[in-house]
N, C-alpha and C positions, 0 to 999 in steps of 0.2 A: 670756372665762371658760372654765376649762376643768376636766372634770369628774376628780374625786378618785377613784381606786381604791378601790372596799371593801378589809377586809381579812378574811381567814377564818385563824384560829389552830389549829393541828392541835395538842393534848394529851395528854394520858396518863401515865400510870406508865412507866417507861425498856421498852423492847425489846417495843412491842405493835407497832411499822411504822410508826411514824408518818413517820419518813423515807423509807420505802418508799412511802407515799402522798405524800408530798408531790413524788417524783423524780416519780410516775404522774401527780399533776395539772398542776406544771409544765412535763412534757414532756422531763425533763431530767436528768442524773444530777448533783445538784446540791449534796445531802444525803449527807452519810460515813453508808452504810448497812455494818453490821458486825453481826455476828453476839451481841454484847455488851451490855447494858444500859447505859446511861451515856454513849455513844458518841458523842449533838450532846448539844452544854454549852452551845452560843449559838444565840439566834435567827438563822434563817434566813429569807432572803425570796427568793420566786419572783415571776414572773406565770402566769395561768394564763385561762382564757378558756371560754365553756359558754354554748350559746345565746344566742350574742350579749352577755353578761355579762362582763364582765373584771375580773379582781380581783387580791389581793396575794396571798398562803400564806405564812403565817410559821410555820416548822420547829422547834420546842422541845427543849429537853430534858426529861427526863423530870418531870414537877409533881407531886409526892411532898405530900401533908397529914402531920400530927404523927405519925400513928399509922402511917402506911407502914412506916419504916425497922421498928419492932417488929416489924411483921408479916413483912417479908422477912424477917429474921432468926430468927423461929419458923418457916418454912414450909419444908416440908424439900426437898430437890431442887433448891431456887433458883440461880440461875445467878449468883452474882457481879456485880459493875458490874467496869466495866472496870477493871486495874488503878490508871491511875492519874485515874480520875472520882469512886470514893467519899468523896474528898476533899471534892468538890465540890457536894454534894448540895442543900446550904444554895441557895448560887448558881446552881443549876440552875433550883431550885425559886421563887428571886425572877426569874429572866429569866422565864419561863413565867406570871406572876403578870403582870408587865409586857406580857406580847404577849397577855396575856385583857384587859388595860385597852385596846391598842391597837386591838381585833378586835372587826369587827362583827358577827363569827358566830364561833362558837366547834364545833368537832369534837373531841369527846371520843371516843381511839382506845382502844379497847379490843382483850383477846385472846380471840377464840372458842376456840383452843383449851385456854387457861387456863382460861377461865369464869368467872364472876364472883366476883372476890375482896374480901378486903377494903379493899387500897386502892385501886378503881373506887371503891366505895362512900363511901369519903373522898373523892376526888376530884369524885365527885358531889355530895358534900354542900356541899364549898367552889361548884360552879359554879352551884347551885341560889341561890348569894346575890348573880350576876348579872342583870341585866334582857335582858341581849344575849342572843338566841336562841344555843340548843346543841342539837347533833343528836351522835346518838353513831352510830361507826362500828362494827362488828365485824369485827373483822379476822380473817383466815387463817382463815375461814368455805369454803374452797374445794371440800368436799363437802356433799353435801345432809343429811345429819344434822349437821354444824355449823351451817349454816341453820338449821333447825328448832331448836337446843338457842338460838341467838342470843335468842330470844325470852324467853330467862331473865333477858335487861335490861331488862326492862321494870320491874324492883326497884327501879333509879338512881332511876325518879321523875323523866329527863327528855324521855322523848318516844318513840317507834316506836324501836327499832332499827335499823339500815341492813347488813344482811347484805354484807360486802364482801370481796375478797383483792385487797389491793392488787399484790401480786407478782402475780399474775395477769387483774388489771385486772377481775374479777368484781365487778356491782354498784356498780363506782366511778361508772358514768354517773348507777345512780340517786342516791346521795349529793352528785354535781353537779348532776340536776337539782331536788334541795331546796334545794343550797347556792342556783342561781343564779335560782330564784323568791324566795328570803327576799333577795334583796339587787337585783331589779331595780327596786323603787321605794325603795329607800335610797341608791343611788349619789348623790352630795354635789357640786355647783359650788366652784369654789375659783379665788380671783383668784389667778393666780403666772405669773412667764415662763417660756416655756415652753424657753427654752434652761438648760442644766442641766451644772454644771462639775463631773466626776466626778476626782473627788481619790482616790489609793490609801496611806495607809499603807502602808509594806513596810521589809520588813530583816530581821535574823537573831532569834533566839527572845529574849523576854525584853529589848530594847532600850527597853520602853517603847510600843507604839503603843497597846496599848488604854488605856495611862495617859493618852496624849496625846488619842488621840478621845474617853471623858468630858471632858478639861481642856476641848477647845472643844467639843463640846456641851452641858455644863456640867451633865449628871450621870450618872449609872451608867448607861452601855449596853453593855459590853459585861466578861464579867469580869476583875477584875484582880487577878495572882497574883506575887509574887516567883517561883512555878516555870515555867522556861522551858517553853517549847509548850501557855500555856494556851486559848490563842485558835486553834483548830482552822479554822473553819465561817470565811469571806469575810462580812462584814457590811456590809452598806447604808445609813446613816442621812441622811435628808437633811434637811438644814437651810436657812434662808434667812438668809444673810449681807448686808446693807445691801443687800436687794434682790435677790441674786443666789441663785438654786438653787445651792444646792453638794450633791454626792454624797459624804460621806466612807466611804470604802472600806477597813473594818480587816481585815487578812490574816492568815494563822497568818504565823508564824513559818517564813522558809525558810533550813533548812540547809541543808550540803554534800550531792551527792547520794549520796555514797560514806554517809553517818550517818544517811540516811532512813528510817527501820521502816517495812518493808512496811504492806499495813493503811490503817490509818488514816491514819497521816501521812502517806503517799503520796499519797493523794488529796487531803489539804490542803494541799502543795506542787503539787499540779496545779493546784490553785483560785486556787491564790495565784499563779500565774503568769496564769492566765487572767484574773484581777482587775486584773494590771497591763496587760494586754491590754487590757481595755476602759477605761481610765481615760483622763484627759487630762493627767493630771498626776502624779507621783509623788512623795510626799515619803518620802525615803529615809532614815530613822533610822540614826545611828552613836552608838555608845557612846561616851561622851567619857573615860570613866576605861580602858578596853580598846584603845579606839583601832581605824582601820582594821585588817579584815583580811581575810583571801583571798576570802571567805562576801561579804564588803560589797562586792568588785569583781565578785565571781561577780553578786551581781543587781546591780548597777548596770551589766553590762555585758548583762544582761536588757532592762533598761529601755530602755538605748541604743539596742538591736537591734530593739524594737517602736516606735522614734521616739515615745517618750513625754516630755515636758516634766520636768523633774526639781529638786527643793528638795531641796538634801542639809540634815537637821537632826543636830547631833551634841548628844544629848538627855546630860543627866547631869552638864551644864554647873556645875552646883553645888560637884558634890561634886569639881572637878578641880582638881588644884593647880594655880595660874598666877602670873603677872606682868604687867608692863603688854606683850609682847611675846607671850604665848602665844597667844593669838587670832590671830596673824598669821599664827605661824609654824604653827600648828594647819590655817589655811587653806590656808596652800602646800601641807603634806603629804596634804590631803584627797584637794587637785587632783591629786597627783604620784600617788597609789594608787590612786585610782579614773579616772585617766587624763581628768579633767575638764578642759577646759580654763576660761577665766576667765566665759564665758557663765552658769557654773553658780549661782546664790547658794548659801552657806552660810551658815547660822544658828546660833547656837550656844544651845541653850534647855535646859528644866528643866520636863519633865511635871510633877514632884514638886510644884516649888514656883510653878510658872505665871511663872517666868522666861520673857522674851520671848515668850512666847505669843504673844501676842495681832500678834505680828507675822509668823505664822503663815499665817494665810487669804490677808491681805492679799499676800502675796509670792507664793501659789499663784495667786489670780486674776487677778495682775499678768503672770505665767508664762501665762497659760493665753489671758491677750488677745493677746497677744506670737503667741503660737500659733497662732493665727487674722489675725494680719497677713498685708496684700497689698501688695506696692509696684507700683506704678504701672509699667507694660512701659516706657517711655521710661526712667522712672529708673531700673529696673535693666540695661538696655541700658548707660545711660552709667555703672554702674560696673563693670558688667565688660568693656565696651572698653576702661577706663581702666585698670582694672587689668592687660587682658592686655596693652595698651601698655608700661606701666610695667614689667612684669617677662613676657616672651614666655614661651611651655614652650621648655622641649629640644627639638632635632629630635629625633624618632624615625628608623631604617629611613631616615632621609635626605628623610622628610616634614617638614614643621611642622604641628603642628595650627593650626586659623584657628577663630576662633568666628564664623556670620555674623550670629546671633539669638537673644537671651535672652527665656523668656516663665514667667511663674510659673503653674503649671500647675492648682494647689490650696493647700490650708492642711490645718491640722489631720493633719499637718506641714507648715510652707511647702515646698514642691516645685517646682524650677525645673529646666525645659527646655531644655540647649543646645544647638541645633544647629550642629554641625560638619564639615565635612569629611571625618573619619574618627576613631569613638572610641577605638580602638584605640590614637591615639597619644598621649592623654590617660593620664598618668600620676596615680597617687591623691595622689602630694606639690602634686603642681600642684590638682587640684580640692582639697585640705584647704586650700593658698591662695588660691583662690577664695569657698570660705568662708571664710575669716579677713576680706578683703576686704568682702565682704555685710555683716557682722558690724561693720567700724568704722563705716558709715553707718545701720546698723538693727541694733540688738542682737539681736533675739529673743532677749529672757532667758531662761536655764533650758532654751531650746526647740533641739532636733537640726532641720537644714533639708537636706533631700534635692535634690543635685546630679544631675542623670542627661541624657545624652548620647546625640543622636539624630543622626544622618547625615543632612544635607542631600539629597535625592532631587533 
């Protein structure tokens, strides 16, 4: 049995720091902190850790009650939500509703140098119909007359104030140490294995992923918009598939680097690389009505480079014109664009209408066992004798190379050891036939397998 992380939900009206506190508690810059109201639109999750307590942080957008939007709109001096968030307000305000269901504590962030307005006071009134403890923060409290005026929240009607500045790390310890006494006898036992297969969504803006992560988790986590780059923030949801931990991982949208707006999308194109970094698996979304294009080999040549397992899905499958021959021929061209060779599977599905779906997971965790294969040192000795029999390299320099010993070194990429004579006269045509060779006796579906070459001492 192993124990469940609490979870602690950071709140508030858009641009009191809640992101700012949430980089401060996870240790991390994690959170698109921007100067702008509106700016995280999806939940976010961290860990974070406090006298021996360990727990989730889930990052929100701004959680707006009825009466907000009126009040922004009467109050003069207001700062705008971000150009293109006020769209969003609705959605922001149901993600934030959703991670106060998830959370076993709740932090209401507020703005000390705001002072309390009127939609704190909404927001308190909605959190008051909670049973899960809430503490409110006060934020950018960073002199001692903001301290002293914090105590004007004592109105909300939810508990002491917590005088804090998250930019400057004031009073955040006392805030963690209420968070981490209210949640040391709530921490929860939970049956599950403890191995955990971290899936990434990824591709260019608007393909489809956060269409596809609701379709198999099978309902609203994360937002879905017809306008490209709505999914900023890397999300985390895990699920248990027939037993198995899956991690699915929805990314913003990565464009070309030359079209990236400073800001904001900049740092969610860093996330979204970093997300593919940590995953196991990538399933790489292509538009079926657009087709490949330079954006789709740019990250799949991402993926390749961090030896990650890969599902290319070409989502939109519906609405493409075909024949009984375009699937095929769709395939070739995949491979031929994104320089795939036959390892790769492609799928051809439909977020929309849950075409193929569901053969989705199954092809990722199939990819990801693949990934974690080991052959046995004899038998891969006897196929690369056999193969460098059947077909020698080139001499080099008037050497031959000789291999005297094959050993697989790790997994998670399979990684194999050969020692030689001298690597220098190993050409890369020669080890891509090497691994082609590996490849007819053990597939490793979907999975890159790292050749590397050590001189015999």
């Amino acid at each position: 049995m192993t124990q469940r992380k609490a979870v602690v939900a950071l709140v508030g009206r858009p641009n009191v720091g809640k992101s700012t506190l949430f980089n401060r508690l996870v240790g991390a810059r994690t959170a698109i902190v921007e100067d702008l109201p509106g700016t995280t639109r999806d939940r976010i999750y961290g860990e974070a850790e406090w006298s021996g307590v360990s727990f989730v942080v889930i990052d929100t957008g701004g959680l707006e009650a009825q009466k907000t939007a009126e009040y922004r709109a009467t109050r003069a001096g207001v700062v705008p939500l971000a150009r293109d968030s006020a769209r969003y307000v609705t959605e922001i305000t149901n993600q934030a509703r959703i991670a106060v269901d998830e959370a076993d504590v709740i932090v209401l962030v507020v703005d000390g140098k705001d002072g309390l307005t009127a939609a704190d006071e909404d927001l308190a009134e909605f959190l008051q119909q909670t049973t899960k403890p809430v503490f409110v923060a006060v934020n950018k409290a960073e002199s001692e007359q903001r301290q002293l005026d914090a105590t004007e929240f004592w109105a909300l009607g939810i508990g002491e104030p917590i005088a804090i500045s998250a930019f400057h790390g004031i009073g955040v310890g006392d805030l963690l140490d209420v968070i981490a006494a209210e949640l040391s006898d709530s921490l929860v036992g939970d049956e599950r294995e403890e191995d955990v297969v971290a899936v990434a969504l990824v591709g260019r803006p608007n393909v489809g992923k956060s269409s596809l992560l609701n379709t198999l988790i099978g309902h609203e986590r994360a937002i879905v918009s017809e306008i490209a780059g709505t999914t900023r923030d890397p999300i985390d949801t895990e699920i248990i598939y027939h037993g198995q931990r899956v991690s699915l991982i929805d990314t913003a949208g990565i464009r070309r680097r030359g079209r990236v707006e400073p800001g904001i999308e900049k740092y969610s194109v860093l996330r979204s690389m970093r997300s593919i970094d940590r995953a196991d698996v990538a399933l790489l979304l292509v538009d079926g009505v657009e087709g490949v294009t330079a954006q789709d080999a740019h990250i799949a040549g991402h993926v390749l480079e961090a030896y990650k397992s890969v599902v290319v899905l070409v989502n939109k499958w519906d609405i493409v014109e075909k024949n009984t021959q375009t699937m095929v021929e769709y395939t070739r061209k995949v491979r031929a664009d994104l320089q795939f060779l036959d390892y790769v599977p492609v799928l051809f599905i439909s977020a929309l209408t849950k075409q193929r779906v569901q053969k989705v997971l199954p092809t990722a965790l199939t990819v990801a066992a693949e990934r974690r294969h080991r052959i046995p040192t004899a038998e891969l000795n006897g196929v690369i004798q056999d193969a460098y029999h059947r077909s020698p390299p080139a001499t080099k320099q008037r050497r031959p190379l000789r291999i005297y010993f094959a050993t697989q070194a790790s997994v998670e990429p399979p990684t194999f050891i050969l020692f030689v004579n001298d690597p220098e006269l190993a050409h890369f045509s020669y080890l891509r036939y090497l691994d082609n060779q590996l490849r007819r006796h053990y597939p490793f579906v979907g999975t890159p397998i790292r050749i590397r070459l050590r001189a015999r001492s």
